[in-house]
N, C-alpha and C positions, 0 to 999 in steps of 0.2 A: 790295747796299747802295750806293745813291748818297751825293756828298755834293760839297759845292761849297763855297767860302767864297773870302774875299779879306782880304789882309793888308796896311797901311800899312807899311812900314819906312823910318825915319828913315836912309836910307844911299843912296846912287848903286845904279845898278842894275850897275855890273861889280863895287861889294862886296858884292851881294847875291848877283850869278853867281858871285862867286871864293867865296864864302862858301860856298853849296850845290854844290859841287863839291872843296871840302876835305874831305877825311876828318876831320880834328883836330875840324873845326867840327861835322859832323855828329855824333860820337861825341859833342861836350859836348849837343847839340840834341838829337837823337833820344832821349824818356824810354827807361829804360832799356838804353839800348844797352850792352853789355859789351866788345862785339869788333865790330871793323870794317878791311876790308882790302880793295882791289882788285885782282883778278885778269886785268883788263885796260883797256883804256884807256875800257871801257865796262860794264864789269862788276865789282859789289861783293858782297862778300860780308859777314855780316852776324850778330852773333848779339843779341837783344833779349830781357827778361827781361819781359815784360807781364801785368798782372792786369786781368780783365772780370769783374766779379763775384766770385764763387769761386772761378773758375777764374786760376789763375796758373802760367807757363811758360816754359821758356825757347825761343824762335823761335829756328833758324835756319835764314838763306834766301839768293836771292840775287837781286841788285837788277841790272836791266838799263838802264842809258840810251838810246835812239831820240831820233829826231829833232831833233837837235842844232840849237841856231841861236844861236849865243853873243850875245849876251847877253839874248835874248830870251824864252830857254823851251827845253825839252823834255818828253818823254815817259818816265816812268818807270813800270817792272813789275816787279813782286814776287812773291817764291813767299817764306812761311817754316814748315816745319815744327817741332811741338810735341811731338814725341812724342803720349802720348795724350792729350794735350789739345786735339790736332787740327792743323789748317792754315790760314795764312789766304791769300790771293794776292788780285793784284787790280792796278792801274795809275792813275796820273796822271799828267794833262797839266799842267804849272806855264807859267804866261807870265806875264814880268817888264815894266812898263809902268813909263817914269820920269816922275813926277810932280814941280809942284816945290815938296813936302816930302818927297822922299824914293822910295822904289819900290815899286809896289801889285804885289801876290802875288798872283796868280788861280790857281786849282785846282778840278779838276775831279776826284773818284776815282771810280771805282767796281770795288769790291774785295766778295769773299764768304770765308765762314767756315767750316768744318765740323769733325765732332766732337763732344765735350764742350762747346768754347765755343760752337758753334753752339747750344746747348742752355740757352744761360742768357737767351736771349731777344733779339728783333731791338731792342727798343725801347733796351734795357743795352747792347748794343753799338753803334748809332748814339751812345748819349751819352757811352761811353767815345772811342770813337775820335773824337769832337768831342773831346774832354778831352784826349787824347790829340794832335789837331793845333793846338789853341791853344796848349798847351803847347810842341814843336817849334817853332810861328813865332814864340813868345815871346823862346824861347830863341835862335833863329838870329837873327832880326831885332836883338835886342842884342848879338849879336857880331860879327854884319855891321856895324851903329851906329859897335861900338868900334873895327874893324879901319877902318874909313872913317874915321875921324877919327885914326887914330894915324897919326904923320908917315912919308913914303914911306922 
């Protein structure tokens, strides 16, 4: 599964970098997330509670950063396993462009599924994980908003 989009955010593009590189932020952004921890200075660890249809589970995985270029973008990869609900893994490229309302989100994913979730259909999983990332930039983009506007 491919998948691309692009996000406004009302914020500077170093609250939008310090933003996607806090744990605290990410834990509130990321639906479902339960637990989150970094195991090194490039690597997360990660537990997510997700439903695709009928299928619901608890993912854990762990998240790799590449390609660093602060405050520009990187590369992130993912594995997370479901017990038998399966696995999903997969990567995105994020680059940060400052505009001036704010800072546009480009991503690029492409990520696969197997299993039971695999099993509920390619169509219900491209529109959950749509659901699934407007929801993230929703949430991260207003907490970036608010950490950019609260005084230094």
């Amino acid at each position: 599964m491919e998948m691309t989009g692009d996000y406004l955010i009302p914020a500077s593009r170093d609250a939008v970098w310090a933003a996607l590189n806090d744990l605290g932020v990410l834990k509130e952004a990321i639906p479902g997330c339960e637990e989150i921890s970094r195991l090194s200075e490039h690597e997360i660890d990660a537990v997510v509670v997700a439903k695709i249809g009928p299928v619901k589970a608890s993912f854990k995985g762990l998240i790799t950063l590449s390609d660093l270029d602060p405050p520009n973008g990187y590369t992130i990869r993912g594995e997370g396993k479901g017990g038998a609900a399966g696995f999903a893994k997969g990567g995105a490229r994020v680059r940060l462009e400052q505009e001036a309302d704010g800072t546009r989100l480009i991503y690029t994913v492409d990520a696969s599924v197997g299993g039971k979730i695999a099993q509920v259909g390619g169509r219900l999983i491209v529109s959950a994980a749509k659901k699934l990332a407007d929801e993230f930039f929703s949430r991260l983009g207003a907490l970036a908003a608010a950490r950019d506007a609260s005084p230094a």
